[in-house]
N, C-alpha and C positions, 0 to 999 in steps of 0.2 A: 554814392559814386555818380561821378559827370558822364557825357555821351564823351564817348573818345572820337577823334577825327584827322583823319590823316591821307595824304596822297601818296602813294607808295612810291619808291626811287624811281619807277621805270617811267613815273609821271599823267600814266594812264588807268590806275585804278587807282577808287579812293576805298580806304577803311573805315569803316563806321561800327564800332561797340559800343554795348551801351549791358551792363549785366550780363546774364546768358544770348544777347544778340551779338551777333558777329558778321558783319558783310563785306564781299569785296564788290563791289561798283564798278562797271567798266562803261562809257559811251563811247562811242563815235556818231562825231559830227560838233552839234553847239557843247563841249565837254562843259568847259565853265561853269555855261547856263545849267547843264545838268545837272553836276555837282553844286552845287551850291545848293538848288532846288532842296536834291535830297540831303546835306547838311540840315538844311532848316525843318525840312518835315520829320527827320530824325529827331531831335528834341525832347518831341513831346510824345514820341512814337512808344514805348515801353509803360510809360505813365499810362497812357490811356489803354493799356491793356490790364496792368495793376489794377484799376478802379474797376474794371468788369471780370476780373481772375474768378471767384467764385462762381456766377453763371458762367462762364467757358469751361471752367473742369466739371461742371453739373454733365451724366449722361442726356445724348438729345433725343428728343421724342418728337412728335410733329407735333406737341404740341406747346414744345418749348417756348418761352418770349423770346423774341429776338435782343440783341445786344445793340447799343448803339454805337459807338465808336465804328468808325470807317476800316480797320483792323478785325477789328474782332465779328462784323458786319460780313467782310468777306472769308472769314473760320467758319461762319455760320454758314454761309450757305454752301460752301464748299462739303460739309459735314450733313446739311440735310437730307440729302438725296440717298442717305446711308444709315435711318433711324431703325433700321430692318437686323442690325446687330447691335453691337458694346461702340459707342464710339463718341466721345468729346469732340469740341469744339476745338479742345487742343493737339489735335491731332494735323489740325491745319494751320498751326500757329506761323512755323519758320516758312512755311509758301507766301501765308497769307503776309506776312511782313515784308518778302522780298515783292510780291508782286505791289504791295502800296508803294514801296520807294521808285520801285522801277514805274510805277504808273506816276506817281508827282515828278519824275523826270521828263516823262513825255507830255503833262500838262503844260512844263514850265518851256519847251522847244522841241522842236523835231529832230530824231536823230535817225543816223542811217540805221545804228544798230546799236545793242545796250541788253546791259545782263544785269541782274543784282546778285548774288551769290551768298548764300544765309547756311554755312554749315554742308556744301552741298545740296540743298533744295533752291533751287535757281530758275527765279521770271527772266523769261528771254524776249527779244522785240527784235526781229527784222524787219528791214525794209524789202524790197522785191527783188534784190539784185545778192542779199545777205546770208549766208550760211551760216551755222556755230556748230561746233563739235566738241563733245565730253566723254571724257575715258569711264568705265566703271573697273573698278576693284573689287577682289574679294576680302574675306576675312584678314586673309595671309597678305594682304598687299599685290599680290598679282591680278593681271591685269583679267579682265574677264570681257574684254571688247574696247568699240569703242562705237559711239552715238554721233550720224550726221544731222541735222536737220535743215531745211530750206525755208525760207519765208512760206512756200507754197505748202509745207507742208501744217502751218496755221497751229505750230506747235508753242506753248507760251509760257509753258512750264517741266520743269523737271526733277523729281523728287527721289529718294534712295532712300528704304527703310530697312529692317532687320536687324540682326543681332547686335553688326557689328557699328548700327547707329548711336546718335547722341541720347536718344527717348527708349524706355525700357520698350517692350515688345514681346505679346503673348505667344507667337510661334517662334519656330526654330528656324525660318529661313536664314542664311548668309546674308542675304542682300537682294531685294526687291526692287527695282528701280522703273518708272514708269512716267509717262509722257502724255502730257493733258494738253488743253487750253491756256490753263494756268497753274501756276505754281502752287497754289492751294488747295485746288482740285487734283494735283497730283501727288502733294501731301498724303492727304486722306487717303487716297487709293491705294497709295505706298505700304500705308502703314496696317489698312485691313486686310491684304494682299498678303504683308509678311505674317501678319495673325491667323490669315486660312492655313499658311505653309504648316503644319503641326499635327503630332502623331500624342494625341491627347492617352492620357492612363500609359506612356511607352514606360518600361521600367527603364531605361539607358537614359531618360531626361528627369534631371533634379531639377524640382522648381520651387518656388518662394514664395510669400505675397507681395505683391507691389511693393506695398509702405514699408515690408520689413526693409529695402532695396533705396528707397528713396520716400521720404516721408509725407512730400509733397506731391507724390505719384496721383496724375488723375483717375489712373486704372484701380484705386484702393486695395482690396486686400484680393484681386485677382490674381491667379497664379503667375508667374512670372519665368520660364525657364531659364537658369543660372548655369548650367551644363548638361551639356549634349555630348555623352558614349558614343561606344559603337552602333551604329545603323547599318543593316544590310542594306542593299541594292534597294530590293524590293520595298525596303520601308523606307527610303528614300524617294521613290517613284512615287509611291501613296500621298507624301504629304506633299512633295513639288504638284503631284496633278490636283491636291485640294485647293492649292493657291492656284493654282491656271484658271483651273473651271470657276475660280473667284474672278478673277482676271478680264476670263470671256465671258462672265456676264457684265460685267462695268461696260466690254466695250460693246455689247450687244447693246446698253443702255444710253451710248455715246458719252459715258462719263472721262471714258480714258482713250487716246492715241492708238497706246502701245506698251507694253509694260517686259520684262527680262527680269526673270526667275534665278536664284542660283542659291544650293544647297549640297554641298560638298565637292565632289566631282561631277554634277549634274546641274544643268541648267535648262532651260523651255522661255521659249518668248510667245506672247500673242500679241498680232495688226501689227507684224511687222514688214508687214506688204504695204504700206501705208505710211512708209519711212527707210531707212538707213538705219539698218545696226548690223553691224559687223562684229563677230564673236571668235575666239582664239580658243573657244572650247565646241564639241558636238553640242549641239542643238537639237533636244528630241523633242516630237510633239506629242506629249503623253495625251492619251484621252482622256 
């Protein structure tokens, strides 16, 4: 299979797939120069992740070798700073992607403003006058907020992990969504974030191994939760505050922005004094 490439009808984002990669491109300003840039760096983009597949799904340790490719280079370090649990290279794959394209976009010209959008994990670039805003969803499709951010607030990435993502996932959250520097770095945090949310040995969660799930699973034969019962209140509060106090430490380490919890009827955000996020549901701050 070829890279697909396509400017959408409304003229202002371009398509780019290519296998499991999928993005939507938006610039403003030199669009052309943009696009094109990223046409051509797309190419070879997927290949060079092929050639290093086996070290990226290897768990990381600090004393892993590094990968070379310029893709897999930013998985890596996005993924270092987190050798302290379970967690791959590939956990930062669809950040690490959108923030490569979206950074050959700003090599090739400057723009006021420009997104890359990879499945929902999406590198963002303001300029100092620029905004962008993103709805989040739950499982059900309702709406669970919605995300501002400003140039000022130096945010470069945006990432949604859990249940109801593309990638399996060791916890039981809905939907974790969290705000970095970059998209790679909010990747990873996404996805360790939905992996604290979880009420391990609960009898109401049937789970699997990975590979039985997907064969190619980086997580191998790690359990997998495939259904989630009844939860009461209380054990809903348990696993939402596991993944928070996972949460507040990333940002006590400056790894993450800000990040927005959500597990049934129940949701929790942390540093979101430090940003715009407005929510359509209560907001508690479990300890």
């Amino acid at each position: 299979m070829h890279p697909i490439s396509a400017i959408l009808p409304c003229g202002r984002r371009l398509h780019l797939q290519h296998g499991p990669i999928d993005l939507i491109v938006e610039a403003d300003g030199a669009r052309d120069i943009a696009f094109e840039a990223a046409q051509l760096r797309f190419q070879s983009l997927l290949q060079g992740l092929v050639d290093e597949l086996a070290l990226l799904k290897t768990p990381m340790t600090a004393e892993c070798a590094r990968p070379h490719g310029r893709v897999a280079r930013r998985m890596d370090e996005a993924a270092r700073p987190h050798t302290n649990v379970f967690v791959t290279r590939m956990a930062a794959v669809a950040g690490a992607v959108a923030d490569e394209v979206l950074a050959t976009m700003l090599q090739a010209t400057p723009l006021d403003r420009a997104s890359v959008n990879n499945g929902g994990d999406i590198a963002v670039h303001l300029s100092s006058d620029q905004n962008y805003r993103v709805a989040m969803s739950g499982l059900d499709g309702c709406s669970l907020g919605r995300i501002a951010i400003r140039a000022s607030d130096k945010i470069g990435g945006i990432a949604t992990s859990g249940r109801g993502g593309r990638s399996l996932s060791l916890g039981i959250a809905d939907s974790v969504t969290v705000l970095a520097s970059n998209a790679a770095m909010a990747d990873v945090a996404a996805t360790l974030i939905a992996n604290a949310v979880d009420l391990p040995g609960h009898p109401a969660i049937r789970r699997l191994p990975a590979n039985q799930l997907r064969d190619d699973s980086d997580l191998g034969d790690l359990p997998v939760p495939v259904s989630v019962g009844q939860l009461s209140a209380q054990d809903i509060q348990d696993a939402i505050s596991d993944g928070l106090n996972t949460a507040e430490t990333m940002l006590g380490r400056g790894l993450i922005s800000a990040a927005h919890l959500s597990l049934g009827s129940h949701s929790c955000q942390s540093g979101a004094s430090r940003l715009v996020i407005s929510t359509t549901q209560k907001v508690p701050q479990y300890a």
